[in-house]
C-alpha positions in Angstrom: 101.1 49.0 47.1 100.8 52.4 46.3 99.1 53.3 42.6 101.2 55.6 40.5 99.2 57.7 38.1 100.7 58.6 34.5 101.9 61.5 34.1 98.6 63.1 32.3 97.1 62.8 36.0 99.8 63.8 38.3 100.0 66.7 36.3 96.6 68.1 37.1 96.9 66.8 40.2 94.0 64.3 40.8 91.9 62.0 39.1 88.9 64.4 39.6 90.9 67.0 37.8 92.2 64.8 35.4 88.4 62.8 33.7 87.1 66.4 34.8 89.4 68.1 32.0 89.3 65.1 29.6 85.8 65.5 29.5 85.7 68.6 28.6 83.2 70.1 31.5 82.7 71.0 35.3 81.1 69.3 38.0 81.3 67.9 41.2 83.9 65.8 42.0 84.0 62.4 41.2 86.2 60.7 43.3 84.0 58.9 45.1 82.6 57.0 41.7 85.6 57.0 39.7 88.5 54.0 40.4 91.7 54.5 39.5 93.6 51.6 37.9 97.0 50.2 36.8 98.2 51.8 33.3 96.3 55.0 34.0 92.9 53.2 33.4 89.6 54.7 34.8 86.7 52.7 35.8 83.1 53.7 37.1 80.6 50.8 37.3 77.2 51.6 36.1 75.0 48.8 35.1 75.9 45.3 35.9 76.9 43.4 32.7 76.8 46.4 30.6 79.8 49.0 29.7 81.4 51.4 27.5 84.8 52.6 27.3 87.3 53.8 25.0 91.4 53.9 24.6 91.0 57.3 22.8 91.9 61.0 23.1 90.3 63.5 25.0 87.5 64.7 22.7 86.4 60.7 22.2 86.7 60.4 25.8 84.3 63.3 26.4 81.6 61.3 24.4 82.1 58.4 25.8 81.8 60.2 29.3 78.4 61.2 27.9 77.2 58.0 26.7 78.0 56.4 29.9 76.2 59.1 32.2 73.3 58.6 29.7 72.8 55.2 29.8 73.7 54.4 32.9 76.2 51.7 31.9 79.7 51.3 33.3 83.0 54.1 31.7 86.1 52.5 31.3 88.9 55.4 29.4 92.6 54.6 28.9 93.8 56.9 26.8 97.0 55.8 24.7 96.0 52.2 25.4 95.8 50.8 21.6 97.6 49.0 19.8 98.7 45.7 20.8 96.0 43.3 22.6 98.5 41.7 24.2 100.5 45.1 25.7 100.2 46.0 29.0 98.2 49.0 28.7 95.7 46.8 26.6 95.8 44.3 29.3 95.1 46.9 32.0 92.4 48.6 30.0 90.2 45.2 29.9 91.0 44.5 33.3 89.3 47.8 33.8 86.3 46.6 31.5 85.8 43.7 33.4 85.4 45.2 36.5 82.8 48.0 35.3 81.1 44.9 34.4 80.8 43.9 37.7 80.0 39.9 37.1 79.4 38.9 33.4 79.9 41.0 30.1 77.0 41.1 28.5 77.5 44.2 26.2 79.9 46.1 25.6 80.5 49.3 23.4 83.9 50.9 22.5 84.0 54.3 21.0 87.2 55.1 18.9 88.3 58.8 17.1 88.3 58.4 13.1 91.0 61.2 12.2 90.4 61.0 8.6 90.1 63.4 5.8 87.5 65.0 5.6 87.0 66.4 8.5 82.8 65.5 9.1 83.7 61.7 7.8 81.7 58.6 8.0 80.3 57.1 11.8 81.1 53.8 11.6 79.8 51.0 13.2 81.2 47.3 13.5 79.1 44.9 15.8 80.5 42.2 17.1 78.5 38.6 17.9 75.3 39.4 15.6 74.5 38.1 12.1 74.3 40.2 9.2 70.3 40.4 9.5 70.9 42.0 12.7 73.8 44.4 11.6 71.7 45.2 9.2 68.7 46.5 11.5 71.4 47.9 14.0 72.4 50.6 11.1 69.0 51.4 10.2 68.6 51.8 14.0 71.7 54.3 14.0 70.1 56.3 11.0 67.0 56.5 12.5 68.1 57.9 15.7 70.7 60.2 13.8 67.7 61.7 12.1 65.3 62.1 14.8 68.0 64.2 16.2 68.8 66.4 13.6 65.7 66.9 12.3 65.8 70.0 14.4 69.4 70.6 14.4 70.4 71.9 10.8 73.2 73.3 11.5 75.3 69.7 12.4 76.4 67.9 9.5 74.7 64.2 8.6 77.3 61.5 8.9 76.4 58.8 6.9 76.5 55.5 8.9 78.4 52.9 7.5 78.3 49.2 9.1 81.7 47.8 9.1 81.7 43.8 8.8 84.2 41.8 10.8 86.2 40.5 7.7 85.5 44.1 5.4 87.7 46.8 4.8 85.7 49.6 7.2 86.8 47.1 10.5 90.4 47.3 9.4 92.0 47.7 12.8 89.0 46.3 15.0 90.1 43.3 16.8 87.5 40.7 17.7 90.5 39.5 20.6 91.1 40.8 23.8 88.1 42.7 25.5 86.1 42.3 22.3 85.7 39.0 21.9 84.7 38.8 25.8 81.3 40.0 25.8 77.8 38.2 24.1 77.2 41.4 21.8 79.8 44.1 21.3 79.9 48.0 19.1 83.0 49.4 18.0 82.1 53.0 17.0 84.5 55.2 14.9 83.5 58.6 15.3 85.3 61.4 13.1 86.9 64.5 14.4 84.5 66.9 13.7 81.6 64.5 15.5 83.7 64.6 18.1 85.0 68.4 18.3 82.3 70.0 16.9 79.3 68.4 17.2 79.9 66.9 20.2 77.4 67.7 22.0 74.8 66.3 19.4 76.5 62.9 18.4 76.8 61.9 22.1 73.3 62.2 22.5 72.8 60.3 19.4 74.9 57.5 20.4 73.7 57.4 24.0 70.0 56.9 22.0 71.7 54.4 20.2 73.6 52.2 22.3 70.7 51.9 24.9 68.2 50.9 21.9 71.2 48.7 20.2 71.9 46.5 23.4 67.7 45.5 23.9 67.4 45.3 20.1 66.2 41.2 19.0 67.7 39.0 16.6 65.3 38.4 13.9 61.8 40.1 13.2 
């Protein structure tokens, strides 16, 4: 059967073009590591067991890009796939997880834009399949990382961290269904619009740090 792209691919004319523009740089093409999926989705497996993806915009798909090339771990990006677990776009996007994951799902992190006001906002972090004690150390983790980084870096703005529990107010709109509630340990990461246009650069790196230290990190002291 052939595979129609959406219409954000076929208009820049291949999917090289297409994640090449999404994320935001140049480079050589990626065809060859790149699958194209059903509903537009995106995979390239990385790390057995281990992957991160997002359903986001261009600027979140960018970092996620970047996360993903850091770590090593597998990209899944849909854009304009949330909403509904049970719609097809959200069923073709975890189809697309699973198969990054090549075999099991053993972590998984999902990167989401935060559009808020203001602008600089709050990172947010709501993990999945871990007891408070562990969320706990997982923020502290995030803080540390965020500081070591901009410790040098002045000029980006310090987003405080704030740890989202599954029942509190700052998961609103996380769903522990569908691909979430798939994997042993899973991150959903809110980033705000200016971590993601601004500072890009910065709070990839800072969340590549992150989700490679998050995913070894042990329960308990």
């Amino acid at each position: 059967m052939t595979m129609r792209y959406p219409a954000w691919i076929r208009s820049l004319g291949s999917v090289s073009a297409a994640i090449a523009v999404l994320a935001g740089c140049a480079g050589p093409a990626v065809d060859d590591v790149l699958r194209a999926r059903d509903g537009g989705v995106l995979i390239r497996p990385g790390r057995p067991g281990f992957v991160v993806g997002t359903r986001g915009e261009r600027d979140t798909i960018a970092v996620v890009t970047e996360v993903a090339q850091h770590t090593g771990y597998g990209l899944v990006v849909a854009p304009d796939a949330s909403g509904d677990p049970a719609s097809r776009a959200a069923q073709a996007y975890e189809r697309g997880v699973v198969d990054a994951a090549q075999g099991p799902l053993r972590f998984y992190v999902e990167i989401d834009g935060h559009d808020g006001t203001p602008c600089a906002g709050q990172l947010a972090i709501a993990p999945i399949g871990v007891d408070r004690e562990l969320a706990l150390r997982l923020r502290a983790l995030a803080e540390l990382i965020r500081d070591a980084h901009l410790r040098v870096n002045h000029e980006v703005e310090r987003l405080a961290v704030v740890l989202a529990d599954a029942g509190g107010d700052a998961a609103a709109g996380v769903r522990r269904d569908g691909v979430l509630g798939r994997p042993e340990r899973a991150l959903h990461i809110e980033l705000p619009r200016c971590g993601r246009r601004d500072w890009r650069e910065m709070y990839g790196a800072i969340l590549a740090d992150f989700v490679a230290q998050a995913a070894v990190l042990p329960a308990g002291r």
